[in-house]
N, C-alpha and C positions, 0 to 999 in steps of 0.2 A: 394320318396324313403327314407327308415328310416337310419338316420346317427348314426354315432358308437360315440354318447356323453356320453352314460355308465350312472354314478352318478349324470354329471351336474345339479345344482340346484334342487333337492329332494325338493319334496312337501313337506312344512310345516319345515323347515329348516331355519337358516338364517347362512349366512357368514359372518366375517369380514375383509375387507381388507385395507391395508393401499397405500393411493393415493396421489402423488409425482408429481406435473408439473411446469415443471421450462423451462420458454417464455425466450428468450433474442431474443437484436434486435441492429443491430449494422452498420456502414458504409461498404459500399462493399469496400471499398478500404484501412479500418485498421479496420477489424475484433476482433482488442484488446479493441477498444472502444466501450463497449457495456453497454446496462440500459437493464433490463428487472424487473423480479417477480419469487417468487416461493410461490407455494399454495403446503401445508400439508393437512389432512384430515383425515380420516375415513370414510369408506363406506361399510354401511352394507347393504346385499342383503339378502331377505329375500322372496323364493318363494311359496307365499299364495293363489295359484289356479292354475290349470292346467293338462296335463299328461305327458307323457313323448316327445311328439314332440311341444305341445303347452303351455307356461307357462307364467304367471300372476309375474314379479318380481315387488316386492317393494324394492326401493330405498332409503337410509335416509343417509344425508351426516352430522360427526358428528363433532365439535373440531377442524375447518376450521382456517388455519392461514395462514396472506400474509408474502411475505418477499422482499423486493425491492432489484436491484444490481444496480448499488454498493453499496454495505452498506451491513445490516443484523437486521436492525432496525424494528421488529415488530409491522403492521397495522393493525387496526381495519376498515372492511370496509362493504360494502355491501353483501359481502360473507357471513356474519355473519347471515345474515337473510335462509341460507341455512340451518344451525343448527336445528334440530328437522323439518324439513320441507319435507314432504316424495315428493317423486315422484314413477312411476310406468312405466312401459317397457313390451311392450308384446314380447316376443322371442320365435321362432320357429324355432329348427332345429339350432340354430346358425344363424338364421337372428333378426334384430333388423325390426319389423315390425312396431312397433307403440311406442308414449311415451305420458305419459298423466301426467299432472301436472295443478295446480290451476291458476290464475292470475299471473305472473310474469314480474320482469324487463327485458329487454332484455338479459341484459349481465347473470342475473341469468340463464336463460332459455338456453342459448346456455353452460353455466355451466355445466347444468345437460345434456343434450345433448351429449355432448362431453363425459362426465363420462359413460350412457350407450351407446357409440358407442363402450368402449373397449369391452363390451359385447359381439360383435358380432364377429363369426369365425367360420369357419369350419375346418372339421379334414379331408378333400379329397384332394388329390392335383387339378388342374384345376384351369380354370379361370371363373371366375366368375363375376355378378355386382350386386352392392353393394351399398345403398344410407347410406350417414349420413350425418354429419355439412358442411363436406367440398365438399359433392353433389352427385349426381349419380356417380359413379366410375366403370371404369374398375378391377379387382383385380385377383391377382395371385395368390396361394398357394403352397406351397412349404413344404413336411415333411422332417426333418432332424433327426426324430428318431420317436419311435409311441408317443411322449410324449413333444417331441419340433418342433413346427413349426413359418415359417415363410409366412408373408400378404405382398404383395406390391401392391400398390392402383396407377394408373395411370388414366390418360384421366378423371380425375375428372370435370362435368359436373355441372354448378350451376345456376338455371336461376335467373334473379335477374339486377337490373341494375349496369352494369360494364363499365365505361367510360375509354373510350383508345382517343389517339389521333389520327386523320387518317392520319397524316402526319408522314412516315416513321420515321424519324428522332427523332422523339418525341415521338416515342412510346417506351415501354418496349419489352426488352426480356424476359424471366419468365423462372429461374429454378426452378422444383418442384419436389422433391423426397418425399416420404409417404410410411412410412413404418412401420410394425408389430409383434414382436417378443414374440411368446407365449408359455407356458407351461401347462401342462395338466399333471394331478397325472393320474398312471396306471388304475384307475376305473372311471376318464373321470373329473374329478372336476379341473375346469378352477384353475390354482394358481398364476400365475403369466405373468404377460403382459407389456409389453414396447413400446410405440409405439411413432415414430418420426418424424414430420414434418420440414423439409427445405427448405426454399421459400428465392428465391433471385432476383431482378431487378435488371436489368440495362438500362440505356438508349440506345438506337442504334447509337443515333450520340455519344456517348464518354462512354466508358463503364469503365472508370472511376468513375461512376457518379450514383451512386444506394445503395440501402440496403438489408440487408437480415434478415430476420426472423428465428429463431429455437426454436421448441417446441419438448421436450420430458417429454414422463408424463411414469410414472411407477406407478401399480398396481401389487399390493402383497400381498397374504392369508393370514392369523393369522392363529394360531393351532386352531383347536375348533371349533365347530357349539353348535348351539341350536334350541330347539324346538319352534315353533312358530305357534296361530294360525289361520287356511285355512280359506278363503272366499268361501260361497256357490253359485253357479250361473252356469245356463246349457249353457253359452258363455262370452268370455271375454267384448263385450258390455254391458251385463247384471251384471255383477261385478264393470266393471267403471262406470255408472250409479248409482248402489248404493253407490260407495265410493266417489261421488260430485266431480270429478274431468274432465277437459275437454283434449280433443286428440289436439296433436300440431304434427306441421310437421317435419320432422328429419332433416330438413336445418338451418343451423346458421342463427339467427334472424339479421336485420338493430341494429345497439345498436345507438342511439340517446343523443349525447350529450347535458344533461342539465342544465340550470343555475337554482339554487336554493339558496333563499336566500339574503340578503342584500349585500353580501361581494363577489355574484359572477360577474366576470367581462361581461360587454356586452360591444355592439358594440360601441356604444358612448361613455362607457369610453374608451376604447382601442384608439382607434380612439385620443381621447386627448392627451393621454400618448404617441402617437407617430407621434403627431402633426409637430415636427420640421421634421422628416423623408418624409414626408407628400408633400412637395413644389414641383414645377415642376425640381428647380434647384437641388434635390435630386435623380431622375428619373434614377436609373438605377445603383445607389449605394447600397451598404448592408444594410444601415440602410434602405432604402424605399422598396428593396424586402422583407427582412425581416419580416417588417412591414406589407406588401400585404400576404403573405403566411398565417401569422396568421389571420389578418384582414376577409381575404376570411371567414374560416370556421367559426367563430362566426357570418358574417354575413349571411349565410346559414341560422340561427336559430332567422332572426333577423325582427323586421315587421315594415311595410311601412312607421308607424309612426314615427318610428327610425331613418331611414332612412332619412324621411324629415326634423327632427330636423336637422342632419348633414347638411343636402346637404342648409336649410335656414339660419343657425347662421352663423350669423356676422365675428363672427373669426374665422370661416372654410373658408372665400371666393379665401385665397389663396392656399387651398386644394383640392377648387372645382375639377381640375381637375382630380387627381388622385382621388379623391372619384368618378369620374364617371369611371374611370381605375375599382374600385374595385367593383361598380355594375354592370360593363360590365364583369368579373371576376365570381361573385356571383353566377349569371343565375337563379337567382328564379323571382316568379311571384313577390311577392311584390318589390325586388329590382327594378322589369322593373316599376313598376308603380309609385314607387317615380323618376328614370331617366327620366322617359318619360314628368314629369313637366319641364322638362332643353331641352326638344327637341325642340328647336326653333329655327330660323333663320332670326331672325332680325336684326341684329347685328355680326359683323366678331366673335366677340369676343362666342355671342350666340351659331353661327354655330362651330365653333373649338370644344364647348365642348360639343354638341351635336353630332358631328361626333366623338369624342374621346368615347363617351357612344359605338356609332354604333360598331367603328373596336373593344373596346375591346369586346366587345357580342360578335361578329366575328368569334372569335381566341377560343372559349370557347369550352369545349369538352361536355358541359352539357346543349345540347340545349330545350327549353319547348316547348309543343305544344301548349299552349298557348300565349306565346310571340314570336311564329313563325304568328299563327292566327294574333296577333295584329299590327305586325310590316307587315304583309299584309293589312288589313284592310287599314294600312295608306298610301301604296303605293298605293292601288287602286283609293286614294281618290287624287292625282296626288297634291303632292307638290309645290311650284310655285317658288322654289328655286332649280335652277338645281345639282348645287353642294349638298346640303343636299340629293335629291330625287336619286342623282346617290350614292352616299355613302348609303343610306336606301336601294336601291338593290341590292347590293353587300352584304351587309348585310344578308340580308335576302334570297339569295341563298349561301352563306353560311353555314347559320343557317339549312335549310334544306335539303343542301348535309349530314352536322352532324347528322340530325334527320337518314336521310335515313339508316345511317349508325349504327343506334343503332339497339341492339339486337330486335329481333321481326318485325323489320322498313324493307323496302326495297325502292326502285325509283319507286312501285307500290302502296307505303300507300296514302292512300287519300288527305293528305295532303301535301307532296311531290308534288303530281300531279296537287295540287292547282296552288301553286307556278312555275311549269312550265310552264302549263298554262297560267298562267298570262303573265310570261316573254314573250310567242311566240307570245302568242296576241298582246301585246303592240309593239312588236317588227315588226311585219305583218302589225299596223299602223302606225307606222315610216315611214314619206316620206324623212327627211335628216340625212347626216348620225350620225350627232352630238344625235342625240333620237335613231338611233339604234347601234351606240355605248356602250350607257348606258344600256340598255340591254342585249345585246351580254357580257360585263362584267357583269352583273347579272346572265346569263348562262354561263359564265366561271368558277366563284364559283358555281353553280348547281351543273355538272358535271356528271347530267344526263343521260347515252348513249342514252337515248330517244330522244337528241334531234342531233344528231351526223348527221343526214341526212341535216338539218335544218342549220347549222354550215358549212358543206364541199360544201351545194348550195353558201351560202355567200362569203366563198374562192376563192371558181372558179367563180361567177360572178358578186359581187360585187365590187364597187369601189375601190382604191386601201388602203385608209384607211379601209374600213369594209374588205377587205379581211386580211386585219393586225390583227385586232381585230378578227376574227372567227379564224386566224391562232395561234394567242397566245390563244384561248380558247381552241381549239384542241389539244395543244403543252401537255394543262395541265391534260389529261385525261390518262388512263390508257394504255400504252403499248400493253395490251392483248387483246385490243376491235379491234386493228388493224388488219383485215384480205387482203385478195389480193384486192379487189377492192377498200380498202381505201391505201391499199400500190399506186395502182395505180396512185391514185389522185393526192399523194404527190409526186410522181415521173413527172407527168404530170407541176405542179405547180413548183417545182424544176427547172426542163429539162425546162420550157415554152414550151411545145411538144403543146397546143393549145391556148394560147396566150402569152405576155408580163405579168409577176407580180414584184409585190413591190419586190426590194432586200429584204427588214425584212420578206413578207411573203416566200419567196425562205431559206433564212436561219432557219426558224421554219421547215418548211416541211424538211429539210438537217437534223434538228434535229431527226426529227422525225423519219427520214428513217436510220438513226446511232442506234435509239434506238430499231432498228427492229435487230438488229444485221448482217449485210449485211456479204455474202460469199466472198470471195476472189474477184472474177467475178465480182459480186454488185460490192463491193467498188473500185474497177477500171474500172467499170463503169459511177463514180460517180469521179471521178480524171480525165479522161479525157475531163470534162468540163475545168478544166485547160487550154488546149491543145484547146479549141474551140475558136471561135473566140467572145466568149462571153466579155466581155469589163466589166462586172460590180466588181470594183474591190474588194469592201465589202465581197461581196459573195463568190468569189476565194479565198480572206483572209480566211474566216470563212472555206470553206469549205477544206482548208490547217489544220489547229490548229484543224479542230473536227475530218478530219481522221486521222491524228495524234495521238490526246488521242484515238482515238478509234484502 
């Protein structure tokens, strides 16, 4: 259906307009404190193939300046290489279909990106979707007169790797507002655009405790056009082909931070410089978080040989520790492979900080499939160190409930299923309960639902330690997997309606049946054990103080 863009970008034409984006970035909780940037510009469009629904823009960003806040002090930076450097956009209708540009940096590349997404807009009201930097989108339109409209972009969609924590409390909340305020001369020539992004975190456990991002960039006409001229070609492939340049996709690129040069800092020297913060007797002070926060991301970009310089010199050996803190932190492949020379267990002192590598890998929201692979590998091959081989599977289901949990991952990817596997098997050879203990804790960090039948047989018929242990594994799973026949169970194990259980597993399953939300009924049903002639005092305690909060 033909849209009412009127003038929009006239073949053989160029525009100039001036381009304004000013990024601040500040603490959610004194929004007075804020650092960001401001880029100036020029941005001439100039469209040199096309007709009236399908058009060939050239892009050319000219007279690029940064400017840092606080301050006002004028930088020279890689922006600069934008200067004289065309880029090309194919727009249809007021869609941004394609954008073609040569070799670039990343951060260039999402530059130009962002500059032709103000391009795109429609003049109908409706909703609509929409891809650019910030992803597939929901969008709204809105007329406020035939010549001013407003964009609001929602449920922005981005595939890509995005690491969350899976533990509530750790995670973010995410405000995002996105939004586009445009103007259109009466014969349809786009003039001016505003467009604003708001992003705010917080943490769920203290929402105190987060930042927020704002971008608003403004685009604005010059008086004037000029003649310019047209590219010959019976389709817009045929035109990019002759103009040497290659298609990229309209999603903001990874930007890769890197060291270049004599004078940039790596891991080893950082690592020096904050060698006193470093000691075990430092552990949980400002100066050794501190030190880890940064530490982390350089050692992301950092290789194994690095790595083993640190973790071999002589005057690190009282940093040993927390340097396996910040490999187990790190989560790449070469970090695991220079840790994995400290996985020993000959010696107390050995094992400490080979189990200090294990938990912090553990706790990591960035787990590899390759160091999920290898840290199987090594379980399979049965350790002869009980402590070290029960900390390696803990580990290591762990590590693949995270996996499961990433985008694209489920408790059905292949390797998920490795790792279960394994657990039930070893666990199905266990004759005492000291070997299926160890396991049982390996599928408690799993957390599975595959293996939920495998777990509630342990409860009800195992000994009264393995019913302890299947009952804290169960305790840690999700609320919503519980339907009536696992309600059952726990009512059964609670009440002892078909035998005797540990007071600890009666008090988990108590738990558990609180966190079902019980009716009126229920939980006075669940009170007159009080009244029973039940004797176990623990559990009348418990079961006093959780109907209580509850």
């Amino acid at each position: 259906m033909y849209m009412p863009f009127g003038d929009a970008f006239q073949l053989g034409t160029e525009q100039t307009y001036t381009y304004v984006n000013e990024v601040r970035v500040g603490d959610a909780r004194n929004a007075s404190q804020i650092v960001g940037y401001l880029v100036k510009a020029k941005v001439h469009v100039a469209t040199i193939w096309g007709d009236d629904e399908h058009k060939l823009l050239l892009l050319k960003v000219t007279n690029p300046s940064l400017y840092t806040t606080p301050g006002d002090l004028k930088h020279k930076t890689t922006l600069s290489n934008v200067d004289s450097t065309p880029f090309y956009m194919y727009w249809n209708l007021g869609y941004l279909k394609k954008i073609y540009f040569g070799q670039e940096d990343a951060s260039l590349a999402n530059f130009k990106k962002g500059i032709a997404s103000l391009f795109q807009y429609q003049l109908l009201d409706g909703k609509y979707v929409e891809e650019d930097p910030s992803g597939t989108c929901d969008v709204q339109y809105t007329s406020h007169s035939s010549t001013r409209y407003h964009k609001a972009k929602n449920n922005c969609k981005f595939a890509g790797d995005r690491f969350e924590r899976t533990e509530y409390p750790l995670r973010s909340l995410t405000r995002t507002v996105r939004s586009t305020d445009f103007t259109v001369s009466t014969e349809g020539t786009l003039e001016k655009v505003v467009a604003q992004d708001y992003v705010k975190y917080l943490v769920n456990a203290y929402d105190g405790l987060g930042a927020f991002l704002e971008s608003t960039t403004k685009l604005e006409l010059e008086t004037g056009s000029k003649k310019v001229s047209i590219v010959e070609g019976t389709s817009v492939d045929e035109v990019i082909k002759s103009l040497g340049v290659q298609e990229h996709g309209l999603l903001s690129e990874d930007v890769e931070t890197k060291c270049v040069g004599d004078n940039c800092d790596n891991l080893v020297k950082l690592v020096k410089s904050y060698k006193k913060g470093l000691t075990n007797e430092r552990i949980g002070k400002q100066d050794s978080s501190a030190a880890l926060v940064e530490l982390v991301e350089y050692g992301r970009q950092t290789s194994t040989e690095d790595f083993l310089r640190l973790l071999k010199a002589k005057t690190m050996q009282e940093q040993r520790g927390q340097l396996l803190d910040l490999l187990g932190a790190i989560q790449t492949v070469e970090a695991h492979k220079a840790a994995k020379t400290l996985l020993k267990y000959e010696s107390d002192e050995d094992l400490l900080l080979a189990e200090r590598y294990l938990q912090a890998l553990a706790v990591g929201s960035r787990p590899k499939k390759a160091v999920i692979e290898d840290l199987l590998e090594m379980a399979e091959k049965k350790p002869d160190n009980n402590k070290f081989y029960d900390t390696l599977l803990q580990t290591l289901g762990s590590l693949a409930h995270r996996y499961a949990k990433l985008s694209g991952n489920s408790y059905d990817t292949e390797l998920v299923e490795k790792v279960k596997e394994f657990l039930l098997k070893q666990l199905d050879w266990c004759k005492k309960d000291r070997c299926k203990e160890k396991f049982i804790r390996g599928l408690h960090n799993l957390k599975s639902p595959k293996t939920l039948d495998v777990l509630i047989k342990l409860a009800k018929e195992g000994s009264a330690k393995i019913s302890v242990s299947a009952m804290k594994a169960l305790r840690s799973f999700s609320v919503f997997l519980w339907n009536d026949e696992f309600k059952a169970v726990f009512e059964d194990i609670f009440f002892q309606v078909s035998k005797k259980y540990d007071s600890s597993a009666r008090a988990l399953a108590l738990d558990i049946l609180l966190d079902l939300k019980p009716d009126y009924e229920e939980l006075m049903h669940l009170i007159q054990l009080l009244k029973s002639s039940d004797k176990t005092y623990e559990v009348n305690q418990y079961c006093i103080s959780n109907a209580h909060v509850g």
